[in-house]
MISELO-764239 format. One line per 3 residues: number of its first residue (from 1); their letters; for each residue z, x, y of C-alpha. Coordinates in nm, 3 decimals, decimal comma. Layout:
<sites>
NUM> A> Z X Y ~ ...
</sites>
This chain:
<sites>
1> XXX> -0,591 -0,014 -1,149 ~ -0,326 0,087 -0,906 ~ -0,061 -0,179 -0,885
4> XXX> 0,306 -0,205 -0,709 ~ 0,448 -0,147 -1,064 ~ 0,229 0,094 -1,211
7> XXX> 0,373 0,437 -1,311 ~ 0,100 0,678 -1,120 ~ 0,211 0,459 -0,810
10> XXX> 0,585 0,478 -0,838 ~ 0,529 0,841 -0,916 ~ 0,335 0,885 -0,566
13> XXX> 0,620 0,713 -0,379 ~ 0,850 0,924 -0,509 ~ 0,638 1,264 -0,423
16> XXX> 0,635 1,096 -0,050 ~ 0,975 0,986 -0,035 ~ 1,117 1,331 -0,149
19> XXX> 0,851 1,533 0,062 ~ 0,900 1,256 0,393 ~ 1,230 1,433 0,536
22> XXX> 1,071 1,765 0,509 ~ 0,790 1,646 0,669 ~ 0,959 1,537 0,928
25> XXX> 1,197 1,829 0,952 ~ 0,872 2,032 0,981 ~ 0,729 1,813 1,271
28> XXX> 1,043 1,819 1,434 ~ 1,078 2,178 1,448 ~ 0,759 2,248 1,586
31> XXX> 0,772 2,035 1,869 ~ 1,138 2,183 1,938 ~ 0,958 2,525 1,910
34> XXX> 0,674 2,439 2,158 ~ 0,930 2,311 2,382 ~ 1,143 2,585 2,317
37> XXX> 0,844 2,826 2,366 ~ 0,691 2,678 2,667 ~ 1,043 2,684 2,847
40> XXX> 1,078 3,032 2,797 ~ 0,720 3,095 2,927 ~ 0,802 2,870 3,229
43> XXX> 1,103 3,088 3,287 ~ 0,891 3,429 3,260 ~ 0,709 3,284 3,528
46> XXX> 1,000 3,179 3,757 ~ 1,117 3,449 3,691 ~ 0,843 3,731 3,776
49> XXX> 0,732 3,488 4,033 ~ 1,137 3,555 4,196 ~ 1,084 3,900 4,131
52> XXX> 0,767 3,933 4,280 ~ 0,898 3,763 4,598 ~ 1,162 4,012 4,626
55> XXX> 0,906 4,306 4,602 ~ 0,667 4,163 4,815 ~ 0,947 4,124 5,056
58> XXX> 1,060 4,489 5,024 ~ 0,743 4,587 5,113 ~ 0,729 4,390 5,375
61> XXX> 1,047 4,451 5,539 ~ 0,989 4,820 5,464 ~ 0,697 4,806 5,665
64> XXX> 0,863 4,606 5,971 ~ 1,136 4,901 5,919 ~ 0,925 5,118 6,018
67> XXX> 0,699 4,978 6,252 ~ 1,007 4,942 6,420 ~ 1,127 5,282 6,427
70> XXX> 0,823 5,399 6,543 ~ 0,753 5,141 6,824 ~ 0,986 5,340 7,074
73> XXX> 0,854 5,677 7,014 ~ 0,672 5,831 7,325 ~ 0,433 5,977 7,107
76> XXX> 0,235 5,655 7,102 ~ 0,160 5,609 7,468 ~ 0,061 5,975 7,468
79> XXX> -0,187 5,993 7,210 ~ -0,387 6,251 7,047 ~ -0,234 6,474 6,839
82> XXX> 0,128 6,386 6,876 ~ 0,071 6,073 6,797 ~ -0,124 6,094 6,513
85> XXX> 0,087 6,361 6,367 ~ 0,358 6,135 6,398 ~ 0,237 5,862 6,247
88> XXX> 0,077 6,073 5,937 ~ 0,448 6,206 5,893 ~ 0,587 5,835 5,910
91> XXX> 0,345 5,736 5,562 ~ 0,396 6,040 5,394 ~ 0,581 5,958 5,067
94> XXX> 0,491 5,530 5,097 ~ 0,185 5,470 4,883 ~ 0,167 5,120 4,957
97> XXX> 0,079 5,204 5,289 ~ -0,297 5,333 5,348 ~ -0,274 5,396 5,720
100> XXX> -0,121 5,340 5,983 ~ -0,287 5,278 6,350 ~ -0,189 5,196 6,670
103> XXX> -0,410 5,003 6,949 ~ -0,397 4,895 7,270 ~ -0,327 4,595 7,481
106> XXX> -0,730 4,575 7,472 ~ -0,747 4,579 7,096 ~ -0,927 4,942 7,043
109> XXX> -0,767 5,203 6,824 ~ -0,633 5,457 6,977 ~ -0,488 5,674 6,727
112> XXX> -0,433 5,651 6,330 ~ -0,238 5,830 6,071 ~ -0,557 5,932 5,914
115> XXX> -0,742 6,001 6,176 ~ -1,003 5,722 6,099 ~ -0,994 5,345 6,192
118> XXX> -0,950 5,045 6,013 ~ -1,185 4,851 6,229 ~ -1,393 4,968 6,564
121> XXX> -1,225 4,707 6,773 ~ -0,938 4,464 6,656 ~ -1,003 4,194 6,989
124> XXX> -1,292 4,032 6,767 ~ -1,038 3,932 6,497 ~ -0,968 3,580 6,516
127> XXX> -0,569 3,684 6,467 ~ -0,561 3,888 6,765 ~ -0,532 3,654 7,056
130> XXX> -0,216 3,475 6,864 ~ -0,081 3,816 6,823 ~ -0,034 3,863 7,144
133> XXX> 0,215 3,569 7,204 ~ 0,425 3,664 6,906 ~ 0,726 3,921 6,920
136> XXX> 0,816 3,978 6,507 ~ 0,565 4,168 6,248 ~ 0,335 3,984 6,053
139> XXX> 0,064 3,911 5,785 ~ -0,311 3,867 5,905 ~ -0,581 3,806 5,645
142> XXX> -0,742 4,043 5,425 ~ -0,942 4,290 5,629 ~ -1,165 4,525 5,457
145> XXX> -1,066 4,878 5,594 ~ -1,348 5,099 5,730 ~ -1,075 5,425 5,680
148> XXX> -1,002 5,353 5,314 ~ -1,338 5,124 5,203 ~ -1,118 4,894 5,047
151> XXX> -0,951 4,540 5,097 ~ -0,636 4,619 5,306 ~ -0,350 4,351 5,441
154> XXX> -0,276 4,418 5,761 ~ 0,095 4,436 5,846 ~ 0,099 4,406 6,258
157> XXX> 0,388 4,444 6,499 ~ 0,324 4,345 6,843 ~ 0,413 4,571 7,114
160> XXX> 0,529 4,476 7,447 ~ 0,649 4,698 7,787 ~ 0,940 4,679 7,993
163> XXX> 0,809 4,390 8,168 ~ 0,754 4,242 7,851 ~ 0,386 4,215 7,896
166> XXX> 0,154 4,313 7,615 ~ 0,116 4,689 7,534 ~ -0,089 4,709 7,216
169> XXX> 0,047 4,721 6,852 ~ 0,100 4,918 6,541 ~ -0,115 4,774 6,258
172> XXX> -0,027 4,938 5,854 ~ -0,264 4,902 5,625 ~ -0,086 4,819 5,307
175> XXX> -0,246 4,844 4,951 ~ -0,325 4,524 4,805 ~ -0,261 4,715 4,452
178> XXX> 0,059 4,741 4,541 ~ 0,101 4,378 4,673 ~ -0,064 4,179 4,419
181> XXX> -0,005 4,433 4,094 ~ 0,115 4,266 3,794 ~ 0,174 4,604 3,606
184> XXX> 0,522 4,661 3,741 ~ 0,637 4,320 3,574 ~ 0,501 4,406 3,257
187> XXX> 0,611 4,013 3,092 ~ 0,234 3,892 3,188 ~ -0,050 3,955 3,010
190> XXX> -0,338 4,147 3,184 ~ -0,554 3,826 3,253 ~ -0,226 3,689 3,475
193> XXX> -0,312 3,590 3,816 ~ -0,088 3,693 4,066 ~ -0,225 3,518 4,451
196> XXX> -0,066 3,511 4,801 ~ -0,139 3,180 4,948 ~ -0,040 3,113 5,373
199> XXX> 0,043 2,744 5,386 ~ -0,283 2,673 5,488 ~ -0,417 2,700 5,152
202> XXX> -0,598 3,049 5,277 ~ -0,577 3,311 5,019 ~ -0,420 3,633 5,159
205> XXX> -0,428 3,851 4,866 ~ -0,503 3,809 4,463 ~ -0,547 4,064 4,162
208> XXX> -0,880 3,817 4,005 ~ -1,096 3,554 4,172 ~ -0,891 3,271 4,256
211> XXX> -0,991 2,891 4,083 ~ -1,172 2,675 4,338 ~ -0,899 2,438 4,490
214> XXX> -0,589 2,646 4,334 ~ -0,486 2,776 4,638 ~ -0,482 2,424 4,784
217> XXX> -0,329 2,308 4,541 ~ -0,029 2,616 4,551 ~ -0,019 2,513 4,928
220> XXX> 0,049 2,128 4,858 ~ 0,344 2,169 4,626 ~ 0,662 2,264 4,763
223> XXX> 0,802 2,604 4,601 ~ 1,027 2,377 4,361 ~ 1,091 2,632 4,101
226> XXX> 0,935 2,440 3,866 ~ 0,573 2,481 3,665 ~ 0,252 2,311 3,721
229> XXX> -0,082 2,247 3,551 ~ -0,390 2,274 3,777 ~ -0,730 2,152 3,577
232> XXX> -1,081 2,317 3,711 ~ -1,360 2,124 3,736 ~ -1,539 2,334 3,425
235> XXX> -1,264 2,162 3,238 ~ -1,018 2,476 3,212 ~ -0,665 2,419 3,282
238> XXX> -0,444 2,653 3,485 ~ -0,050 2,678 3,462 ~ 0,123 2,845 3,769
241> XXX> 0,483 2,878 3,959 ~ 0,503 3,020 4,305 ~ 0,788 3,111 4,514
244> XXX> 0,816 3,113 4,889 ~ 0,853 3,462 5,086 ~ 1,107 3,481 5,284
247> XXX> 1,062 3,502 5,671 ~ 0,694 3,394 5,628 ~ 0,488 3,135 5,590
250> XXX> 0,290 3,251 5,290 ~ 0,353 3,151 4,901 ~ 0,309 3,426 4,634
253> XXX> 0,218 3,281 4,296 ~ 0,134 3,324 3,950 ~ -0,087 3,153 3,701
256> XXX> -0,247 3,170 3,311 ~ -0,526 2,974 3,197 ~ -0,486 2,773 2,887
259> XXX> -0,537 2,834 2,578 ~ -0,392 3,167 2,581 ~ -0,077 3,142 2,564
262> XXX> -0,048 2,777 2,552 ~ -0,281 2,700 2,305 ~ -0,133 2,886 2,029
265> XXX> 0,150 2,708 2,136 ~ -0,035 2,379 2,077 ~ -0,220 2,500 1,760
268> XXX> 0,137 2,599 1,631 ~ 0,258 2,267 1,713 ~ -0,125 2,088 1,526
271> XXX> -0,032 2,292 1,222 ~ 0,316 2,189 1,232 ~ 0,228 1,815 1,228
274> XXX> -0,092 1,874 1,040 ~ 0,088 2,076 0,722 ~ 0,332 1,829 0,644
277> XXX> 0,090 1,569 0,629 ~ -0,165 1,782 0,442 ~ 0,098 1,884 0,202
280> XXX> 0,198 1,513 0,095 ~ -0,174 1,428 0,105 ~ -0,224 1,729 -0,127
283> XXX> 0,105 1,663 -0,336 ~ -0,012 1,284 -0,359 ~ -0,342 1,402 -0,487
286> XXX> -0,219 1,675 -0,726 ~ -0,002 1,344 -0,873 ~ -0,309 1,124 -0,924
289> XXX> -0,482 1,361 -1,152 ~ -0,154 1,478 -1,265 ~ -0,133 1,167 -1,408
292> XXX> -0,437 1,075 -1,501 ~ -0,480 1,376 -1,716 ~ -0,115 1,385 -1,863
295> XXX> -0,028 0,997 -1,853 ~ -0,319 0,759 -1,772 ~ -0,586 0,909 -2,022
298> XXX> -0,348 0,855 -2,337 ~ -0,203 0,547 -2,232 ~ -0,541 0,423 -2,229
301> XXX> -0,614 0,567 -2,578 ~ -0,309 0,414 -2,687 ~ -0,394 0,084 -2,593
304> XXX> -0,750 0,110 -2,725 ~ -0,553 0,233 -3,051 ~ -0,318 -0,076 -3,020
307> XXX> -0,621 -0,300 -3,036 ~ -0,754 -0,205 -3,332 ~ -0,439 -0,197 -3,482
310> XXX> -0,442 -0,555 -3,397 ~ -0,788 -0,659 -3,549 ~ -0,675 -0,486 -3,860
313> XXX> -0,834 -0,152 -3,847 ~ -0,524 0,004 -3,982 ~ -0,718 0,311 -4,127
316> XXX> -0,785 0,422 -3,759 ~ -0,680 0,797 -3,767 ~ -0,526 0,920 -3,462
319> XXX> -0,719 1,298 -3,388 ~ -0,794 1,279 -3,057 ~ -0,356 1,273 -2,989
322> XXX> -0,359 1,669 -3,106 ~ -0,446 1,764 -2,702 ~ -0,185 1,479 -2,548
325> XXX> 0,145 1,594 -2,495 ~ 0,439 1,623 -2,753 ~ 0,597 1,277 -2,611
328> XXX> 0,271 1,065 -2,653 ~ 0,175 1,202 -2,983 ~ 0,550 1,091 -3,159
331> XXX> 0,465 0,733 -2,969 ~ 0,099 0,751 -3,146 ~ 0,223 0,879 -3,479
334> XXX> 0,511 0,605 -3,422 ~ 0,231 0,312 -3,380 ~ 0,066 0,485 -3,646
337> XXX> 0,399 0,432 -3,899 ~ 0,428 0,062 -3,721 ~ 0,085 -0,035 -3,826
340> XXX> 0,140 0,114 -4,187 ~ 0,439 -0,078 -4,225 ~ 0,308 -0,429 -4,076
343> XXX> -0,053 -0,340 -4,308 ~ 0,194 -0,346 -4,574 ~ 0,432 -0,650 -4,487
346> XXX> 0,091 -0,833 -4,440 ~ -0,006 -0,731 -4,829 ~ 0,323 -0,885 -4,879
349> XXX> 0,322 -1,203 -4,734 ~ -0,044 -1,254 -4,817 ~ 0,048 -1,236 -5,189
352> XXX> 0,342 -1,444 -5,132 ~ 0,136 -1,732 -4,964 ~ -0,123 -1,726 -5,213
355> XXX> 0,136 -1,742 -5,445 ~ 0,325 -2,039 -5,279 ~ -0,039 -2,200 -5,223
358> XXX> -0,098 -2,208 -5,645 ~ 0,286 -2,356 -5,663 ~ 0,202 -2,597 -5,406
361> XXX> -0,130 -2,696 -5,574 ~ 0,076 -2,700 -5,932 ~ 0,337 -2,949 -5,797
364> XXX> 0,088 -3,168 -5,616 ~ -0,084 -3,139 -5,940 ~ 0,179 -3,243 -6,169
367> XXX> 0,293 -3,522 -5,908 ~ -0,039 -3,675 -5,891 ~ -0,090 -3,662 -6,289
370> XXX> 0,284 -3,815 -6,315 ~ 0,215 -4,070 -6,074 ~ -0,141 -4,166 -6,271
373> XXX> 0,068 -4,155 -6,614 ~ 0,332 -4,412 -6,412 ~ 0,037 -4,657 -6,279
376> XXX> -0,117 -4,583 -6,652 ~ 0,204 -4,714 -6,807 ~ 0,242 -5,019 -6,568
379> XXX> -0,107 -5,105 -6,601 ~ 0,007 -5,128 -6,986 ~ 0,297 -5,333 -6,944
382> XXX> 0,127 -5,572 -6,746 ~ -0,122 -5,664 -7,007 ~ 0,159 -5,812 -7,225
385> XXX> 0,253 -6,030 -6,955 ~ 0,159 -6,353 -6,988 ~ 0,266 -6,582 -6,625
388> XXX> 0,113 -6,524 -6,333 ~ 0,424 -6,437 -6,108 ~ 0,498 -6,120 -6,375
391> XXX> 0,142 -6,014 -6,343 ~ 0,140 -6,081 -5,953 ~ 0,452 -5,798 -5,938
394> XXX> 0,329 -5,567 -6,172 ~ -0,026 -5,575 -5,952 ~ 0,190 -5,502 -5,657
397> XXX> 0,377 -5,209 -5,807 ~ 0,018 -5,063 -5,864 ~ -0,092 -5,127 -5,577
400> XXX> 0,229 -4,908 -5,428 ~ 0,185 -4,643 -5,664 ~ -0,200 -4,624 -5,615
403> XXX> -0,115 -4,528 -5,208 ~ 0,147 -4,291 -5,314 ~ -0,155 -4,101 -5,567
406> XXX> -0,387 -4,121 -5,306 ~ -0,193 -3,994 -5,066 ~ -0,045 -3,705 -5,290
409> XXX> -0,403 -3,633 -5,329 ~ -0,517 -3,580 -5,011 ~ -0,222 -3,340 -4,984
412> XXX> -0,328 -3,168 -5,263 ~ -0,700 -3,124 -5,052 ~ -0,534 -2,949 -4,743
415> XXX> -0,209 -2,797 -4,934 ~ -0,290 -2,538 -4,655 ~ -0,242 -2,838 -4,359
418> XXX> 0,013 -3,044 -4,441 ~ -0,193 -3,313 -4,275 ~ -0,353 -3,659 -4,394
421> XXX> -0,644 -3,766 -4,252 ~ -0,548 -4,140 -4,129 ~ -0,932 -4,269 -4,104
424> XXX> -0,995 -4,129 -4,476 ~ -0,678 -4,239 -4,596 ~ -0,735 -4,632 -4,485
427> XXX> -1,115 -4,618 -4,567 ~ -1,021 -4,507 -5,012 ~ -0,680 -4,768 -4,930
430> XXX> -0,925 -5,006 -4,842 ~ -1,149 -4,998 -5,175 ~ -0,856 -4,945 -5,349
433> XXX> -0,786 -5,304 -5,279 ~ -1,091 -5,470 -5,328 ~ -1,073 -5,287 -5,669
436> XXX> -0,706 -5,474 -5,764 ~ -0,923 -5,763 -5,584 ~ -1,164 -5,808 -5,835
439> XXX> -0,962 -5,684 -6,102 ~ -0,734 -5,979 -6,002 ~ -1,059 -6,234 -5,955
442> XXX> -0,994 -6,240 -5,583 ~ -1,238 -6,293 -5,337 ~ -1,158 -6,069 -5,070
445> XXX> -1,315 -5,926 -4,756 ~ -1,139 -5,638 -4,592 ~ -1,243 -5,489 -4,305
448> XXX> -1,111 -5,166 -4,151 ~ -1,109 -4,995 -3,832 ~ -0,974 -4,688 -3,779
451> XXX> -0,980 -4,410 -3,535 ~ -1,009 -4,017 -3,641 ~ -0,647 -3,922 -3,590
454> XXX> -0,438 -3,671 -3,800 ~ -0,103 -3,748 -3,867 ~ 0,170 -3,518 -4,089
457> XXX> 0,276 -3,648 -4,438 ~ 0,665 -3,806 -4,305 ~ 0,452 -4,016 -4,036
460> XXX> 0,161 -4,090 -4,273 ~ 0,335 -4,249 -4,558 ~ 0,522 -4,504 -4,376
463> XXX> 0,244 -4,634 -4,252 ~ 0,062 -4,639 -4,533 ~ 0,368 -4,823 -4,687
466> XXX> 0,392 -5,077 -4,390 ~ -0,026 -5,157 -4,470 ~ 0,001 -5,202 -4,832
469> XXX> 0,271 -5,405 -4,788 ~ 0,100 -5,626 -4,537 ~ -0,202 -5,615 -4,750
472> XXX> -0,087 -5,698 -5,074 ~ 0,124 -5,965 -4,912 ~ -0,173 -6,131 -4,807
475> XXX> -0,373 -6,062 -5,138 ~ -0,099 -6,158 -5,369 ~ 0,017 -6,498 -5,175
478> XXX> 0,006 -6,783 -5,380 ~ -0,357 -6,980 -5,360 ~ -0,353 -7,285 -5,242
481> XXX> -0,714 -7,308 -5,209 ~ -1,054 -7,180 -5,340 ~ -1,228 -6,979 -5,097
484> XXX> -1,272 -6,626 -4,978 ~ -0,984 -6,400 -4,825 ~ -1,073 -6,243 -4,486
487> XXX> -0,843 -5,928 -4,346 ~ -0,909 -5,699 -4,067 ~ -0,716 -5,369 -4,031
490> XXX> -0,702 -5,197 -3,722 ~ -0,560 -4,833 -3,643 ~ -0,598 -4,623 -3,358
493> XXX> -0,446 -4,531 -2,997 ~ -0,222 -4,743 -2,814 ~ -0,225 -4,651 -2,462
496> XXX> -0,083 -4,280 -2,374 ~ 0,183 -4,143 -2,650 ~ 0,126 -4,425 -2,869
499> XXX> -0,075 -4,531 -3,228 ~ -0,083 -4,867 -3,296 ~ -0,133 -5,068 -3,663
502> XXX> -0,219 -5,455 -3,714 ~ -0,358 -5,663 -4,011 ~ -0,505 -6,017 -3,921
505> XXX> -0,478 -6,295 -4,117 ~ -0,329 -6,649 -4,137 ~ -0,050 -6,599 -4,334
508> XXX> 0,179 -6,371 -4,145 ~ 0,448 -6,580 -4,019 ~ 0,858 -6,543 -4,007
511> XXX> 0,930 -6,768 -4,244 ~ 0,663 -6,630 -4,496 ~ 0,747 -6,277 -4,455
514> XXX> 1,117 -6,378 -4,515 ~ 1,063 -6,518 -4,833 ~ 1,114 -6,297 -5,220
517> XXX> 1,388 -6,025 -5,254 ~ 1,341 -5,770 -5,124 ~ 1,175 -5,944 -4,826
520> XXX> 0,852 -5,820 -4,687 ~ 1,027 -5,862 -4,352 ~ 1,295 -5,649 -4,475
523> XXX> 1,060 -5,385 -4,614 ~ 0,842 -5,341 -4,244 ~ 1,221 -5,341 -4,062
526> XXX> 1,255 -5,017 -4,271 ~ 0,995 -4,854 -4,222 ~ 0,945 -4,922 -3,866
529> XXX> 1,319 -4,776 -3,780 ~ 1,181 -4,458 -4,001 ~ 0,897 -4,476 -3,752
532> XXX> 1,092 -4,547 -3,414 ~ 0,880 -4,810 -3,334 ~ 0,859 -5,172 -3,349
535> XXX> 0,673 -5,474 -3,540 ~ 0,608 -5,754 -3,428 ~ 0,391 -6,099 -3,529
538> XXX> 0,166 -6,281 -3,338 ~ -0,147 -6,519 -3,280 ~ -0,495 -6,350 -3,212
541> XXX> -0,770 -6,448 -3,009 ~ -0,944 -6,629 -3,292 ~ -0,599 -6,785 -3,400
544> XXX> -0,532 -6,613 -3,687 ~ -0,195 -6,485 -3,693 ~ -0,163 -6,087 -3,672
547> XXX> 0,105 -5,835 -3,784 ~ 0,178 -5,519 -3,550 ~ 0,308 -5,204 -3,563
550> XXX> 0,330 -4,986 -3,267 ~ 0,508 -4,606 -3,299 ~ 0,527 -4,312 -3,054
553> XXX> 0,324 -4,027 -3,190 ~ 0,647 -3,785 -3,190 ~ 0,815 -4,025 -3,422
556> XXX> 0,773 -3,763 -3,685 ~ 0,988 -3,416 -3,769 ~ 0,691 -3,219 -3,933
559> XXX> 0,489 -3,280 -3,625 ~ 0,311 -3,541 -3,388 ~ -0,011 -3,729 -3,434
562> XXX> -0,327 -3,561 -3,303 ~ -0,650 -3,705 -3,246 ~ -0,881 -3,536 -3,466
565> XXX> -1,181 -3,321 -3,304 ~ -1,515 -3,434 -3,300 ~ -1,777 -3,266 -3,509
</sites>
């Protein structure tokens, strides 16, 4: 049973205590390290994001460069072959740009670097009519290039006469593998998605399909230098950071689906949590059987081992202690010696009590034969005695000395219990006296009532004293009259903590008990102060008079009273 005290448990708390800070040390470090990790990963972003910016940006201003130079050249308005030649010369050397064309006010091509078209006719494009009221370069959509059979972005400068009406423009196709590479950044993995985004939401350019609604969402946030989490409807989750381009109203961007890189990340920061815990769960674990091999099994053992011990199965050999450990096989081979030496000290004091038993017996022997010789002798002495007051004393002296013999021999019956059966003791006290009462041609009647109670030897015997006293002054009073002698004798409890003793008769009264030397009144004042209690004399119900004796049941030193069990 595992309890607050027991050893395997203060063990455990221990193992936890010591492992806790490293624990925590451990979870503390790898949140600092996602955090740490996931900072640096939002800086690659800002940071390629900037970059990007800045060569999106070249490339466009490069292209307004030159759209610019070339705007004035007469070669335009004359067409043919000056002015493709010219415009073939101007994109020789800039891969990023595809072709370049220039069309009229009308919106048809009218001559190209490559000598092929982008598109048949550029008035149907829905960016067109708006370019005509504009005077800087700028970005249509996507158009997919006829010339090159590819996705192109369109870089347009509008052209415009000396009146300033609309003359046409110059249109350069520019490479979206140039604008939306990720190569030249190199910090990204290959399944980066790098996105152009007009502040519309419409997607100008991207390397990979584009999430549904991330290009809304790119639109919505302000470029705030900052990282955000975008989650699909499949349940994917996008990170991306996105950067403004200057002198336009378009957003480039970049973003990585979770859980690559992220979610190592997170399963870096799960193992970091997860180990700590595991390893206390493991090192709490590895303590329970620890100890339940090393520790619990032999304590066990050694209790089962103490057990015998104690029912006296000292011969119990202790073989199964050669597999416990060196500590708990001195403890058993200690118990082992223990047992030896308390088998031993039992032999002892066995020996000695039987011997003290056969002493005790002997004594209680020779007391009981010396008191018999003493009555015998008495009983002798009497018979030469010739008045009746001489014989009345010598009857009372046997009387005495036949309590003290019976109660030395009741001793003698439970020298093992130094304990007198009170019930017993009155009921042979009682024929004891009708014996001196016919002896003594008495007619007596004695009647006795007494409870089972046990009493020790120092309480017994002056009660016993205090009845044959009150008894034998009421057998040996002088007769006045013929007639029969009627005595009841009571013993038994007295309310809680207290026995209580009475003899009923007529006689007892203070005058009476005051008379002879020693005085009977004398004699009960004795051994009622031996008894702590008190005696008293009084009329019954029937109007006899009645002698008491009341005494607590501690009043003795070898023990109190008990009421005797009930068979």
């Amino acid at each position: 049973m595992l309890t607050a005290k027991s050893l395997r448990s203060q063990l455990m708390l221990i193992v936890v205590l010591a492992l806790a800070p490293l624990a925590v040390a451990s979870i503390v470090q790898g949140v600092l390290h996602v955090r740490a990790r996931q900072a640096a990963i939002d800086a690659v972003l800002r940071q390629t994001a900037i970059y990007a910016t800045h060569n999106e940006q070249n490339i466009f201003s490069g292209t307004a460069h030159l759209l610019q130079g070339l705007a004035p050249r007469s070669e335009l308005t004359a067409g043919g072959a000056p002015c493709r030649t010219m415009l073939h010369t101007a994109i020789i050397g800039l891969p990023n740009v595809l072709n370049l064309t220039f069309v009229n006010a009308q919106g048809k091509p009218i001559c190209s670097a490559t000598g092929k078209f982008d598109i048949a006719d550029y008035s149907r494009l829905s960016w067109w009519k708006p370019l005509q009221a504009r005077r800087a370069a700028g970005v249509p959509p996507v158009l997919n290039s006829l010339a090159s059979h590819s996705n192109v972005l369109p870089y347009t400068l509008p052209l415009h006469d000396a009146s300033g009406a609309f003359a046409g423009a110059l249109s350069a196709a520019l490479d979206l593998r140039w604008v939306s590479q990720t190569s030249p950044y190199g910090r990204l993995p290959p399944y980066a998605l790098m996105l152009i985004v007009h502040r519309n939401g419409t997607v100008v350019a991207s390397n990979r399909p584009v999430p549904a609604g991330l290009n809304m969402a790119i639109s919505k946030a302000a470029p705030d230098h900052q990282q955000h989490t975008f989650r699909v409807e499949d349940g994917t989750r996008w990170r991306w950071t996105a950067e403004k381009i200057q002198g336009s109203k378009r957003l480039i961007a970049f973003a990585m689906q979770e859980p690559m890189p992220f979610g190592v990340s997170r399963i870096y920061l799960l193992g970091n949590i997860l180990l700590p815990i595991l390893m206390v769960i493991l090192a709490s674990i590895a303590m329970w059987l620890g100890t339940e091999r090393f520790v619990i099994r032999w304590t066990t053992y050694l209790k089962r081992v103490s057990a015998a011990y104690a029912q006296n199965h000292f011969s119990l050999e202790l073989n199964e202690l050669e597999e416990a450990p060196d500590e708990f096989k001195v403890l058993g081979h200690e118990m082992k010696s223990m047992a030896t030496s308390i088998r031993d000290r039992d032999r002892t004091l066995n020996s000695a009590l039987l011997q003290k038993s056969a002493m005790a017996r002997e004594i209680h022997h020779r007391i009981k034969n010396n008191l018999q010789i003493v009555a015998s002798l008495i009983s002798l002495y009497s018979q030469n005695v010739a008045d009746r007051e001489s014989q009345t004393a010598f009857s009372q002296i046997l009387v005495r000395v036949g309590a003290l013999t019976l109660i030395q021999r009741l001793m003698e019956m439970n020298d093992t219990a130094p304990i007198l059966d009170m019930r017993r003791l009155f009921t042979e006290l009682g024929e004891q006296m009708r014996t001196i009462a016919v002896e003594s041609s008495i007619h007596y009647r004695l009647t006795i009532q007494a409870e089972d109670w046990l009493l020790p030897p120092d309480m017994a015997t002056p009660v016993v004293f205090f009845a044959v006293e009150a008894l034998s002054f009421e057998l040996f009073r002088p007769q006045q009259a013929e007639g029969m002698r009627t005595v009841e004798l009571f013993f038994g409890g007295d309310g809680p903590g207290y026995l209580l003793l009475w003899i009923e008769d007529g006689v007892f009264t203070s005058a009476a008990l005051n008379t002879g030397r020693p005085s009977p009144q004398r004699i009960f004042a004795a051994l009622t102060e031996q008894l702590k209690g008190e005696y008293w004399v009084e009329k019954a119900p029937d109007g006899k008079s009645r002698l008491s004796l009341r005494l607590p049941i501690h009043s003795g030193t070898q023990g109190p009273a008990i009421r005797a069990p009930q068979a």
